[in-house]
C-alpha positions in Angstrom: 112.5 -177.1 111.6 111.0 -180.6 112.5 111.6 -179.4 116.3 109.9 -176.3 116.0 107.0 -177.8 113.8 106.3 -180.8 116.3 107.0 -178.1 119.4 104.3 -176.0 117.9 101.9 -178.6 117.1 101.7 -179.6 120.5 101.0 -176.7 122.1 98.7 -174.6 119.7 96.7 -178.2 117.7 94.0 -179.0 119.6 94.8 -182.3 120.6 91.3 -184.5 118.4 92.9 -183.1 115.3 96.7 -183.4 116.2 95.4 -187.7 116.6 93.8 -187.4 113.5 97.0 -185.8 111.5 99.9 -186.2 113.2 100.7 -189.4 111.7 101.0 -188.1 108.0 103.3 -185.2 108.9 105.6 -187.9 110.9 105.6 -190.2 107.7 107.1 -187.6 105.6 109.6 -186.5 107.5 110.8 -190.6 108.5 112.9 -190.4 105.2 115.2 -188.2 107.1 115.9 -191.0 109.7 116.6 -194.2 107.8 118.7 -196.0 109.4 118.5 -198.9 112.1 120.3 -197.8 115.5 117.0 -197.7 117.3 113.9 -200.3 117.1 110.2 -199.8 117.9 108.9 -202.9 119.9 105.2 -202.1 118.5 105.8 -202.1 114.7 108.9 -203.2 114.3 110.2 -200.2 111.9 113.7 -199.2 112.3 115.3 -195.8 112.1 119.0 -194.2 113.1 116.9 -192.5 115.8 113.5 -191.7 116.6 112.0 -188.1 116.6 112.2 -185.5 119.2 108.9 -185.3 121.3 107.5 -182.7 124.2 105.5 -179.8 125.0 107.8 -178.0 126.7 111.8 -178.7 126.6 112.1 -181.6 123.6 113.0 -185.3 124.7 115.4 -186.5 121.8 114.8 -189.8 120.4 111.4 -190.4 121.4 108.4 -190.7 118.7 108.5 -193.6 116.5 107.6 -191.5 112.6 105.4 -194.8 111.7 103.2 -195.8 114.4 103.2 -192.8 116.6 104.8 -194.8 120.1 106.7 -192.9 122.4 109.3 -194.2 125.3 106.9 -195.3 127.5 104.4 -197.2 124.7 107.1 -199.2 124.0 107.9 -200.1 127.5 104.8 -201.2 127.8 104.7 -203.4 125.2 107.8 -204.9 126.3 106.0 -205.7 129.4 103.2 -207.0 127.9 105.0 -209.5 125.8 107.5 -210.6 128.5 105.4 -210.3 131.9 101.7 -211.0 130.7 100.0 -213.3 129.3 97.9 -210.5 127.4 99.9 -212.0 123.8 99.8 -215.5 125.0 96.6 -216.5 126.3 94.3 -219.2 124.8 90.9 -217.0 125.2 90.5 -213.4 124.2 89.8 -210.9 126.9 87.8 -208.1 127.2 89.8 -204.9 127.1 88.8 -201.7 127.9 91.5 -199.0 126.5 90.8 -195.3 127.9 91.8 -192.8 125.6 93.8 -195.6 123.2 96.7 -194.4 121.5 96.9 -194.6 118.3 100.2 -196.9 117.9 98.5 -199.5 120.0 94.4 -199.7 118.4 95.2 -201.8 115.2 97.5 -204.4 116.9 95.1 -204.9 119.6 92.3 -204.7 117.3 93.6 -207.7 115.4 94.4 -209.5 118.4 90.9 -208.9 120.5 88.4 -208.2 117.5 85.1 -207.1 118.8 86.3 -208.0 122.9 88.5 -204.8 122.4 86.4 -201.6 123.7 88.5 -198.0 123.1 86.8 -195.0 124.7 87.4 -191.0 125.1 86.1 -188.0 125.3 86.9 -186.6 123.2 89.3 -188.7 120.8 88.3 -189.5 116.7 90.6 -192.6 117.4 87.9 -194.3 120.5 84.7 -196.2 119.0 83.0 -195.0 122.6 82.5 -191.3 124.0 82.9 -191.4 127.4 84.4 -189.5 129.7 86.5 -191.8 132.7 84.2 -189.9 135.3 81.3 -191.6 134.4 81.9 -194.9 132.6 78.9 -196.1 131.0 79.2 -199.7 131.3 78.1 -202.1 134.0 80.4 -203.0 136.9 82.6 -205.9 136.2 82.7 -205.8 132.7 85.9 -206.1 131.6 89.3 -208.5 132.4 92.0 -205.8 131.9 91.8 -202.3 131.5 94.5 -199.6 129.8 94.5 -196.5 130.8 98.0 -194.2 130.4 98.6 -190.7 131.1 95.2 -189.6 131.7 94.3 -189.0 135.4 96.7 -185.5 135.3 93.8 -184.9 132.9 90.9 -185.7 134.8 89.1 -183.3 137.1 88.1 -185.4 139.6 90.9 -188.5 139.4 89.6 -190.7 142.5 86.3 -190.3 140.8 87.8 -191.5 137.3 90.0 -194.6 139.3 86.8 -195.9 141.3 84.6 -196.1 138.5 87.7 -198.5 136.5 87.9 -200.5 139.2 84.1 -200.7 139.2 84.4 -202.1 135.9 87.2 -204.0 136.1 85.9 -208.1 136.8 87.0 -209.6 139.8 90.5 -211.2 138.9 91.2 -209.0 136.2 94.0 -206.3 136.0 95.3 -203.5 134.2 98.1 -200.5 133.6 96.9 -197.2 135.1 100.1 -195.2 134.0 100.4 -191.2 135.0 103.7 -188.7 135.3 105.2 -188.8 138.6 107.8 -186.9 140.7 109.3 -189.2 142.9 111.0 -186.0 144.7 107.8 -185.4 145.9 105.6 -187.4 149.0 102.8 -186.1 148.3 100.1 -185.3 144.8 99.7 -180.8 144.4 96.9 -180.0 142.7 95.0 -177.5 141.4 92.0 -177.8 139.6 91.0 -173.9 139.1 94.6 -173.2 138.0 95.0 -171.6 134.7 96.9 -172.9 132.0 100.1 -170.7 132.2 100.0 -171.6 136.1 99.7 -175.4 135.1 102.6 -175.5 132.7 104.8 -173.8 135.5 103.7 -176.2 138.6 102.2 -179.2 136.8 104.9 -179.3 133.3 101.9 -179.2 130.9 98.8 -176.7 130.0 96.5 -179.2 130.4 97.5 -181.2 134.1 95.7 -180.4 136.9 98.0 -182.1 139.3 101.6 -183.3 139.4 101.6 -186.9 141.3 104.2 -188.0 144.1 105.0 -191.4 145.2 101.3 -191.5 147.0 100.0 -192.4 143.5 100.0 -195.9 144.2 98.2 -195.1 147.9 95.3 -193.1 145.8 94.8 -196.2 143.3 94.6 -198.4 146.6 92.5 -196.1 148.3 90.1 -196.4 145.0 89.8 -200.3 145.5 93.1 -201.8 143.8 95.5 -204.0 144.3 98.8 -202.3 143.2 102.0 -203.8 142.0 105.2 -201.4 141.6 106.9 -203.1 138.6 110.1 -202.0 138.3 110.5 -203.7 135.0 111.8 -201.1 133.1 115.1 -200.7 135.9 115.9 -204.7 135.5 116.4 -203.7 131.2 120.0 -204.1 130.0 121.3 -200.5 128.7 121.8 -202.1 125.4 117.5 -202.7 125.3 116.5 -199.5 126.5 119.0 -197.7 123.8 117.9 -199.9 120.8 114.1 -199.3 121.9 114.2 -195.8 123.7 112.1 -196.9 126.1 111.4 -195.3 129.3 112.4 -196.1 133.0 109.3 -195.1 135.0 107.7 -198.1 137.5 104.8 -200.1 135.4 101.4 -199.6 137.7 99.8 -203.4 137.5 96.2 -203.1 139.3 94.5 -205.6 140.3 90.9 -206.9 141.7 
């Protein structure tokens, strides 16, 4: 039943309320996984396993029932907390979070106060409406920039990259995260394609494009300086099955 129910959800919620009200329906059902075989490195709650996530075939083990965090949220705060100084440093920077998931805002919040910018088009969790296309803040405004899973959204994604790197100060970095087939050299995409025809080519209703191992070629061709960290490959088995964290490369950009 929780399958089906979180299955359903995901394909048929439109996605502002799903952020709005997916945490209380997780919350009620986390009685059914007490336990403490796996860990989330975000809130720190403890279950025998974590829900099954996915809008297609389910990934087992995946969504943390308290703060929301899936596999590759809680990579990335692994990587912030062991190859950043984003936890560690003596000044507060000024963060820029596109389309902020919800298992990160009130950490980051507490740690960045009113340096700590979240933005979306759409999203009831982002203070800023704003679509990525057309950010409307000045260039070099901010020291480190998140944004994760979003440019298979974005119409026009070397628009959305060149206008975060506009942004983005000289010296300062961020995670630009997206799916990628690495069994593929090159990005397809279809903007005009219709839903059905994006689920069958892209994996999801709502992807315009499936990325290939160009993706860090079209962030450099957008200005950046990349870094493929392969972070989540140097992990001993024993971390990623107590966190359920994900494998995929960490894109650091820089300017």
């Amino acid at each position: 039943m929780i399958k089906y129910l979180i299955c359903w959800s995901l394909n048929h919620v439109p996605r502002k309320r799903l952020q709005r009200f997916a945490q209380l329906l997780t919350r009620t059902t986390s009685i059914f996984y007490i336990g403490n075989k796996v860990e989330c490195t975000i809130c720190g709650r403890h279950y025998r396993k974590f829900l099954p996530y996915g809008y297609g075939k389910l990934r087992e083990n995946a969504l943390c029932p308290h703060c929301l965090s899936l596999e590759r949220h809680r990579l990335i705060e692994l990587y912030l907390k062991n190859h950043t100084e984003f936890y560690k440093g003596i000044s507060r920077p000024n963060v820029l979070h596109v389309a902020p998931e919800y298992c990160f805002i009130k950490k980051f919040e507490k740690l960045l106060g009113d340096k700590y910018t979240t933005a979306d088009l759409e999203s009831p969790l982002a203070k800023v409406k704003m679509d990525v296309q057309n950010i409307p803040f000045p260039n070099n405004t901010f020291d480190v920039i998140f944004c994760n899973h979003i440019m298979e959204h974005v119409y026009d994604d070397l628009l959305a990259m060149r206008e975060l790197y506009r942004v983005l100060k000289p010296g300062g970095w961020g995670i630009i995260q997206s799916p990628i087939n690495y069994g593929r050299t090159d990005t397809h995409e279809d903007r005009n394609a219709t839903p059905d025809e994006r689920k069958k080519y892209f994996g999801q209703y709502d992807h315009l494009r499936e990325y290939g191992s160009d993706y860090s070629k079209r962030l450099e061709n957008c200005g950046f300086k990349v870094l493929e960290d392969y972070f989540a490959r140097n992990l001993s088995p024993e971390t990623v099955k107590r966190y359920s964290t994900s494998r995929e490369i960490i894109y650091l950009v820089k300017k």
